[in-house]
MOPAC internal coordinates of N, CA, C and O (Angstrom, degrees):
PM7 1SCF
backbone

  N    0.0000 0     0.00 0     0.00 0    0    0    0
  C    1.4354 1     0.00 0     0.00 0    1    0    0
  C    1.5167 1   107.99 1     0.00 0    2    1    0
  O    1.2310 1   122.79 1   -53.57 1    3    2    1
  N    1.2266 1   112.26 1   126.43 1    3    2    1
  C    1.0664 1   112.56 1  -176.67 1    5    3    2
  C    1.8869 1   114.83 1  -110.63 1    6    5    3
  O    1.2310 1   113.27 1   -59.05 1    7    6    5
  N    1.7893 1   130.32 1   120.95 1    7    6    5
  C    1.1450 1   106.24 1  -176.12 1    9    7    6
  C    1.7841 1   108.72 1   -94.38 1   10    9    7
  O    1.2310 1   109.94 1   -10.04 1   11   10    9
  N    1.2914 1   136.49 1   169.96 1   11   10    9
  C    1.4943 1   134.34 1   163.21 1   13   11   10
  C    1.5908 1   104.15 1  -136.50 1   14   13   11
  O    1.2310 1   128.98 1   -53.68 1   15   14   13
  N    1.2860 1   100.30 1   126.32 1   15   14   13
  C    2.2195 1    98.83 1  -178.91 1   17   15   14
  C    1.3308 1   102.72 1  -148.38 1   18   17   15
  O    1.2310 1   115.91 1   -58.12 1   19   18   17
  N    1.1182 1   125.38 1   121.88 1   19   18   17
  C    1.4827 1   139.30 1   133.78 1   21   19   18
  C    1.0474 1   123.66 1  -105.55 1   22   21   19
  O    1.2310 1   136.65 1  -104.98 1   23   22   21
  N    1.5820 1    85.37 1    75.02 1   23   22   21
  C    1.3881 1   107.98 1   171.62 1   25   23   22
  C    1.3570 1   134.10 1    61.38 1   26   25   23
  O    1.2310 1   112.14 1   156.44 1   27   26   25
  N    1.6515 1   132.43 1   -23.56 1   27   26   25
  C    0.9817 1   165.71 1    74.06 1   29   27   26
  C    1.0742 1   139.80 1  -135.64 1   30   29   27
  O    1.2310 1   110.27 1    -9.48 1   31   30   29
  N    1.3552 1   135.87 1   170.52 1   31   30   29
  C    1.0031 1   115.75 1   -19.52 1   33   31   30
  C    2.1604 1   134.70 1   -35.24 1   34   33   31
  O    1.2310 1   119.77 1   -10.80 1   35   34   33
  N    1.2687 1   118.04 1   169.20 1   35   34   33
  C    1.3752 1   108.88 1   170.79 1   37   35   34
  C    1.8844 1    82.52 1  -136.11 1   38   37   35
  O    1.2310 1   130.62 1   -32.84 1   39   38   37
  N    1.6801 1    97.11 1   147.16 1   39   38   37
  C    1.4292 1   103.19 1   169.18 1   41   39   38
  C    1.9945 1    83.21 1  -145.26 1   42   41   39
  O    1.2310 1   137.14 1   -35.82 1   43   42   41
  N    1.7948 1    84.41 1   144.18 1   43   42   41
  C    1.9161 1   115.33 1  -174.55 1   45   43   42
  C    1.2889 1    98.06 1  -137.60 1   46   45   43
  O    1.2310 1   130.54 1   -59.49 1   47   46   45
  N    1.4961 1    97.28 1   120.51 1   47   46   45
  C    1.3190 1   125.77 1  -179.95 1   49   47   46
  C    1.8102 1   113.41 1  -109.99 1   50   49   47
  O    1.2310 1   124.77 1   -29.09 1   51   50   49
  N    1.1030 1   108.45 1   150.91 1   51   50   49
  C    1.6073 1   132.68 1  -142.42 1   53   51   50
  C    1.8266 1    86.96 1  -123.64 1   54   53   51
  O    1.2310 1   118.39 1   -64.01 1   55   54   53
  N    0.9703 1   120.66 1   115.99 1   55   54   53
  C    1.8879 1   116.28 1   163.44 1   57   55   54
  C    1.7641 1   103.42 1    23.98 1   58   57   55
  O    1.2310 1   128.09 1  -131.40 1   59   58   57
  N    1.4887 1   102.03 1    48.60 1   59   58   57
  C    1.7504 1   112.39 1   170.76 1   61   59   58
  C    1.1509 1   112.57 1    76.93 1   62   61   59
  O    1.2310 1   124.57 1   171.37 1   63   62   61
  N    1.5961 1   108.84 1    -8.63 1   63   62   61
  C    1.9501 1   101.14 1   166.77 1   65   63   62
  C    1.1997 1   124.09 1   -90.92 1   66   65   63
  O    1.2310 1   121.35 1   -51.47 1   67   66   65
  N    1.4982 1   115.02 1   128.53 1   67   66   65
  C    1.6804 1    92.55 1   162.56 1   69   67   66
  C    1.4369 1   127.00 1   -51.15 1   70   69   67
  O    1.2310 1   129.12 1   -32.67 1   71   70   69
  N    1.0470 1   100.02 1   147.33 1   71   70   69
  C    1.6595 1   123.13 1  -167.59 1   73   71   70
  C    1.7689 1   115.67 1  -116.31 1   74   73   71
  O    1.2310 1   124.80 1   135.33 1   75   74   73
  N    1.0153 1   108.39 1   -44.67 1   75   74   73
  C    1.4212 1   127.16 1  -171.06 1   77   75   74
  C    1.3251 1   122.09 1  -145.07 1   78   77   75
  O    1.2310 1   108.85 1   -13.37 1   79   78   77
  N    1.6745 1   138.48 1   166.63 1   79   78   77
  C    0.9571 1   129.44 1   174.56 1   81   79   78
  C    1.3491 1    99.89 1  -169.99 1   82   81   79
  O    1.2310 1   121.93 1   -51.59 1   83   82   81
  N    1.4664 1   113.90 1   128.41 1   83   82   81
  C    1.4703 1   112.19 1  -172.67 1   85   83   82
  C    1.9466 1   113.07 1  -174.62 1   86   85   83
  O    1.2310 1   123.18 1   -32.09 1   87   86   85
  N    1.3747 1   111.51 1   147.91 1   87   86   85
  C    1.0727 1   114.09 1   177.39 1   89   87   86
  C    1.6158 1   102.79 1  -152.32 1   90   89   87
  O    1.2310 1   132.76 1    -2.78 1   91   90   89
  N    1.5679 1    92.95 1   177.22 1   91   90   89
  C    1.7286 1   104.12 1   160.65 1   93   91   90
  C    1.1107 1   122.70 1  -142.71 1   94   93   91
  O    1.2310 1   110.23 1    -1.73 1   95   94   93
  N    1.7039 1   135.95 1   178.27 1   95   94   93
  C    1.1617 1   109.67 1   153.43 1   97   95   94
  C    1.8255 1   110.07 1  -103.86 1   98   97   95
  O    1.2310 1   127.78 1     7.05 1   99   98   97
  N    1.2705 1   102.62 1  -172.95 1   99   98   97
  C    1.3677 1   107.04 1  -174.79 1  101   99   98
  C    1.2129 1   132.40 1   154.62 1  102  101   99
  O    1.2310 1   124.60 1  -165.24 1  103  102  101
  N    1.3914 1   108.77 1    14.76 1  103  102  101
  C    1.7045 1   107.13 1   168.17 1  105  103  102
  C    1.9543 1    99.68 1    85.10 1  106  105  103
  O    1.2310 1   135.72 1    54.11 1  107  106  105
  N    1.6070 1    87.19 1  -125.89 1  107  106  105
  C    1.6605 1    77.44 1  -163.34 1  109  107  106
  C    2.1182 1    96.31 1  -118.42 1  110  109  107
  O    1.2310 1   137.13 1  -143.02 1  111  110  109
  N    1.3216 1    84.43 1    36.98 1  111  110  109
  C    1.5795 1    97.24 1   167.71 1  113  111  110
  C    1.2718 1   115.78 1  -111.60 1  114  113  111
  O    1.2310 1   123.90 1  -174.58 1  115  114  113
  N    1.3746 1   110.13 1     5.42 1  115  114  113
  C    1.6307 1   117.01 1  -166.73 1  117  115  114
  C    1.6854 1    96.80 1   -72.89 1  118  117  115
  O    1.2310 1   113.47 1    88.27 1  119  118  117
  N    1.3700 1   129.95 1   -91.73 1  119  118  117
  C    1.4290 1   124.96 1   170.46 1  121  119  118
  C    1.5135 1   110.78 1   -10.41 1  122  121  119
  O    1.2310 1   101.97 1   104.27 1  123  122  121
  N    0.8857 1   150.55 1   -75.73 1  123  122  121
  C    1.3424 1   157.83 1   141.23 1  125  123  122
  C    1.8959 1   119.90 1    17.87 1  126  125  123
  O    1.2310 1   136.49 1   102.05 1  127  126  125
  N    1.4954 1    85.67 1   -77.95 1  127  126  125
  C    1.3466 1   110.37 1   174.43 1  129  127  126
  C    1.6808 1   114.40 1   -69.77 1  130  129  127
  O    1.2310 1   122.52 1   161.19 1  131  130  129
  N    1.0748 1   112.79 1   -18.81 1  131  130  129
  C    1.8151 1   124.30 1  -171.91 1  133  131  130
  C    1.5298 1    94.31 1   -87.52 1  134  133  131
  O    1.2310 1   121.81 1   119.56 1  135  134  133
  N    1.3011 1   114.14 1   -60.44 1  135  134  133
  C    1.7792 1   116.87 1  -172.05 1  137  135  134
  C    1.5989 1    98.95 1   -58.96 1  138  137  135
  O    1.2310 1   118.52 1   108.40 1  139  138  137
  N    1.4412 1   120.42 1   -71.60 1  139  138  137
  C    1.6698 1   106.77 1   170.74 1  141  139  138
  C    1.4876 1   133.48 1   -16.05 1  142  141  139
  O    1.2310 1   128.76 1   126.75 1  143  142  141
  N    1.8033 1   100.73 1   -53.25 1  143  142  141
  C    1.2204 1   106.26 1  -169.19 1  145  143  142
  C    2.0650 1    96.63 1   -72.77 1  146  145  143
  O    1.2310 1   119.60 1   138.71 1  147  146  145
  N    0.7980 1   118.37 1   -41.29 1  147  146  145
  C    1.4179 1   127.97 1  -171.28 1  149  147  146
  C    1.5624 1   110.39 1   -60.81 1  150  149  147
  O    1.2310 1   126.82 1   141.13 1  151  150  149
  N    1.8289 1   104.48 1   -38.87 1  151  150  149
  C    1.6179 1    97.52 1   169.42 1  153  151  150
  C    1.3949 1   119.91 1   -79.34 1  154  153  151
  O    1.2310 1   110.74 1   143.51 1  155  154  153
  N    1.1066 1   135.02 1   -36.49 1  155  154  153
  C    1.3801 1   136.58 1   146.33 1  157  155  154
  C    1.3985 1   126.02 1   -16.78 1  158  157  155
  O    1.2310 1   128.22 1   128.46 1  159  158  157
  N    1.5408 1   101.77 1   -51.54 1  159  158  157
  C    1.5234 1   100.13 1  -172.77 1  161  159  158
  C    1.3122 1   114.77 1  -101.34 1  162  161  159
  O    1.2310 1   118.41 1  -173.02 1  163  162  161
  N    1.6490 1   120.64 1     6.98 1  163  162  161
  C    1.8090 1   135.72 1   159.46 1  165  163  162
  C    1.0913 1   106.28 1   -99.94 1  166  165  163
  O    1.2310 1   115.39 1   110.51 1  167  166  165
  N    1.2821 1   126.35 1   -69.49 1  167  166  165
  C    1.6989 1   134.32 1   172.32 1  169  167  166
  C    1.4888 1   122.26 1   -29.69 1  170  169  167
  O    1.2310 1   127.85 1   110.26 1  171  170  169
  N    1.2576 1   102.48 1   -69.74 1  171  170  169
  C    1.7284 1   118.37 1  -174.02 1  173  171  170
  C    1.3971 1   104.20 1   -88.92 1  174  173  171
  O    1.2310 1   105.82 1   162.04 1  175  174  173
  N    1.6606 1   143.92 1   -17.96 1  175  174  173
  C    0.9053 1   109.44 1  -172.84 1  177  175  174
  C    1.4396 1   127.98 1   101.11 1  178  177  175
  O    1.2310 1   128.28 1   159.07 1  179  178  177
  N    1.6922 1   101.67 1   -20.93 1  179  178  177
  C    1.6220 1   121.50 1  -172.21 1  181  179  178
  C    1.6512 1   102.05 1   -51.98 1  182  181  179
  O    1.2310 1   129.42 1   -22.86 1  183  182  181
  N    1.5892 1    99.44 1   157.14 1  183  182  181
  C    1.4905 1   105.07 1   152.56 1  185  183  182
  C    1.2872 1   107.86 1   -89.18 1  186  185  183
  O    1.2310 1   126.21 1     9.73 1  187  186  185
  N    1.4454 1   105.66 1  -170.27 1  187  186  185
  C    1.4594 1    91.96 1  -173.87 1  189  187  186
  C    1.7112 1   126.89 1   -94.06 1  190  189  187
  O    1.2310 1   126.92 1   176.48 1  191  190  189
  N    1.4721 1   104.29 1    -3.52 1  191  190  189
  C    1.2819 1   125.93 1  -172.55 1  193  191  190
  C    1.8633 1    88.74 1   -81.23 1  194  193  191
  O    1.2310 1   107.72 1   124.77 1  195  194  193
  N    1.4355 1   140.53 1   -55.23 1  195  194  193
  C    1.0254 1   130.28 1   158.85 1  197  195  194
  C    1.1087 1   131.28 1   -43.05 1  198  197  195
  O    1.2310 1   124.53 1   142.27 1  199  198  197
  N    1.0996 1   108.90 1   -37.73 1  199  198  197
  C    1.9039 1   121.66 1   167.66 1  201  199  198
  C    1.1885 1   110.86 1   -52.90 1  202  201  199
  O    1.2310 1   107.28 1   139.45 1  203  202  201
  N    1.1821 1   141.31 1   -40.55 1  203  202  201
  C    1.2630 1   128.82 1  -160.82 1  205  203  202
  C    1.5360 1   103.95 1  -117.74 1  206  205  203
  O    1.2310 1   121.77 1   172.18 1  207  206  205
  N    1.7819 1   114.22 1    -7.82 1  207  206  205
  C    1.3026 1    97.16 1   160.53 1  209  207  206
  C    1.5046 1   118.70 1  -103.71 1  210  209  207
  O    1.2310 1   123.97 1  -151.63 1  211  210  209
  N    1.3224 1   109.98 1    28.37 1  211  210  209
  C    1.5390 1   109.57 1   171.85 1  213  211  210
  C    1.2097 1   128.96 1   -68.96 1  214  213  211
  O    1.2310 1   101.85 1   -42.12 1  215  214  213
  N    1.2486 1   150.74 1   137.88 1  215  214  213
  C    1.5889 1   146.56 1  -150.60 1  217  215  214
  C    1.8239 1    89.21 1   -78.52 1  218  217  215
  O    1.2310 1   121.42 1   -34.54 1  219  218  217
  N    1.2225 1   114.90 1   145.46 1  219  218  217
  C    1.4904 1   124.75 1  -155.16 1  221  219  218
  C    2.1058 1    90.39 1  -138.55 1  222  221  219
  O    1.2310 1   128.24 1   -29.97 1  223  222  221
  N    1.6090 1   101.74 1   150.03 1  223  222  221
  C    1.3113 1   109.33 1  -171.36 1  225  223  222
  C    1.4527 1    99.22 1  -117.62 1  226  225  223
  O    1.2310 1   111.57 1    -7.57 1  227  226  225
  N    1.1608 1   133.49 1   172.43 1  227  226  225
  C    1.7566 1   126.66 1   166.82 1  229  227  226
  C    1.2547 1   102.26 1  -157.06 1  230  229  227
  O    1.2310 1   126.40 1   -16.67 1  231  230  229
  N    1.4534 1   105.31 1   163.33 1  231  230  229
  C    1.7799 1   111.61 1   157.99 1  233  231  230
  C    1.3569 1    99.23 1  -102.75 1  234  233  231
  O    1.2310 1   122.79 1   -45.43 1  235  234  233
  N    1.2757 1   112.25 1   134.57 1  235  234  233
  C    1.6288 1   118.00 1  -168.17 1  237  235  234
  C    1.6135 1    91.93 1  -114.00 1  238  237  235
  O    1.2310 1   113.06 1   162.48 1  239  238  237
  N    1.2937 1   130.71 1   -17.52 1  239  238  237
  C    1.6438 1   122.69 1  -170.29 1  241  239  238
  C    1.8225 1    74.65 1  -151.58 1  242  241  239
  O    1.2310 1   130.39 1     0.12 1  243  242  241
  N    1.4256 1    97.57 1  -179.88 1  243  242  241
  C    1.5880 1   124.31 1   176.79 1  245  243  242
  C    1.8091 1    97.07 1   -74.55 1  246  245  243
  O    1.2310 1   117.08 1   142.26 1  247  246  245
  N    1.0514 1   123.16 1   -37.74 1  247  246  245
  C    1.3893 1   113.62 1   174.03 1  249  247  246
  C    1.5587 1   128.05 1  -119.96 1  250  249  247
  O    1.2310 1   120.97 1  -140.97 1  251  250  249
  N    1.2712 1   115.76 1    39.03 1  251  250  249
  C    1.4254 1   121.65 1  -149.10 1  253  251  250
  C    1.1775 1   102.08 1  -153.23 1  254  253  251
  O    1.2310 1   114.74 1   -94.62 1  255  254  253
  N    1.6811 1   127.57 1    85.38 1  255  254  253
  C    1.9549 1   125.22 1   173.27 1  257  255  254
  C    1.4651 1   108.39 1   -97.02 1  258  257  255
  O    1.2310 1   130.32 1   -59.64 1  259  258  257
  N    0.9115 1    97.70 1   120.36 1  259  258  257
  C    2.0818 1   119.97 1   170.53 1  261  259  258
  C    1.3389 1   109.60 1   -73.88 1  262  261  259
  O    1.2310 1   115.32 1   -75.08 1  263  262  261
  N    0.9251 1   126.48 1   104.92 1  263  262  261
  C    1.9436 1   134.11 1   160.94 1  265  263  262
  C    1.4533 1   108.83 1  -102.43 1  266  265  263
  O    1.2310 1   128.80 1   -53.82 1  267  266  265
  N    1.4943 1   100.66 1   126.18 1  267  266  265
  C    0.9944 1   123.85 1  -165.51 1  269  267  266
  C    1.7632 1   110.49 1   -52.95 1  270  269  267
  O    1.2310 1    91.51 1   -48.00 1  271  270  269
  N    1.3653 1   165.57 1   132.00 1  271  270  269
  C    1.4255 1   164.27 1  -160.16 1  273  271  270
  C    1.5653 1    97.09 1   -70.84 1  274  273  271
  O    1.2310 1   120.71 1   141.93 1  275  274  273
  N    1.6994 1   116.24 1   -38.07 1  275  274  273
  C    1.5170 1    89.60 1   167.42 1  277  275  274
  C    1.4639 1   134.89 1   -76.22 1  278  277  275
  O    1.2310 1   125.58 1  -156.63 1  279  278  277
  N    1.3028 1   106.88 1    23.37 1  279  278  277
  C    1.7975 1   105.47 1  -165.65 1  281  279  278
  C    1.5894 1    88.07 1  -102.18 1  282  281  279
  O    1.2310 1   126.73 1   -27.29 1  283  282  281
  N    1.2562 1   104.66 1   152.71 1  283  282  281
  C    1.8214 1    93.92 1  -168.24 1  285  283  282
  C    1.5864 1   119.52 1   -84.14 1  286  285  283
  O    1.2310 1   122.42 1   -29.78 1  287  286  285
  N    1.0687 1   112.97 1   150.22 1  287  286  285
  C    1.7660 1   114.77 1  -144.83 1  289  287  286
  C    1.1935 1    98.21 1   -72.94 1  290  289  287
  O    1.2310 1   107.10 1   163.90 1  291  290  289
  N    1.6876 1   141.63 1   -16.10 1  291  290  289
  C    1.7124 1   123.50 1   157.21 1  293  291  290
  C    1.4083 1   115.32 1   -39.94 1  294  293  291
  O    1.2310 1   129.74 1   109.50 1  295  294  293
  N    1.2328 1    98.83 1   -70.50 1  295  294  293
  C    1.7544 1   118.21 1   166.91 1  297  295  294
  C    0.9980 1   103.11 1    -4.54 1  298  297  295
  O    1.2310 1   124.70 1   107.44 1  299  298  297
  N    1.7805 1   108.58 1   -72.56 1  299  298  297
  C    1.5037 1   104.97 1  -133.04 1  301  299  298
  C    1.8269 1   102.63 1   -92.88 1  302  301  299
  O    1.2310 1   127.21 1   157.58 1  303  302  301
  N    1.4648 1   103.74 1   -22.42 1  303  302  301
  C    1.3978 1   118.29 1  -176.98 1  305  303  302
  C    1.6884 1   116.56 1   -58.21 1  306  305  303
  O    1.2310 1   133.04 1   144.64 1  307  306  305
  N    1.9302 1    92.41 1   -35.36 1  307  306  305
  C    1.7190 1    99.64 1   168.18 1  309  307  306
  C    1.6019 1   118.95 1   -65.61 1  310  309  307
  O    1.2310 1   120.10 1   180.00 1  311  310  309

């Protein structure tokens, strides 16, 4: 599997086929938000309409990660 991203768009290719194709916008959460959406849709199995509505985490500062309010508050409290 091969991935290619600038940032976005990102396109993932399968034994040299495209496979997928996807981006967002978002400032400097985009990389972030692109790899998520991409593990979701290798990892889990997601389509892609799940993929991109999956609750998503970020580094918003050098010491500061945002979890999304739907990720469940053990989670996010750890």
């Amino acid at each position: 599997m091969e991935i290619v991203s600038r940032d976005a768009p990102s396109i993932v290719s399968r034994d040299g086929t495209p496979w997928v194709a996807l981006g967002t916008p978002g400032g400097h959460t985009i990389t972030q938000a692109v790899a998520q959406r991409i593990a979701n849709r290798i990892d889990f199995d997601t389509n892609i309409q799940e993929s991109i509505e999956a609750p998503r985490i970020a580094f918003v500062e050098p010491n500061t990660l945002r979890a999304e309010e739907s990720i469940d508050e053990s989670i996010r409290s750890e």
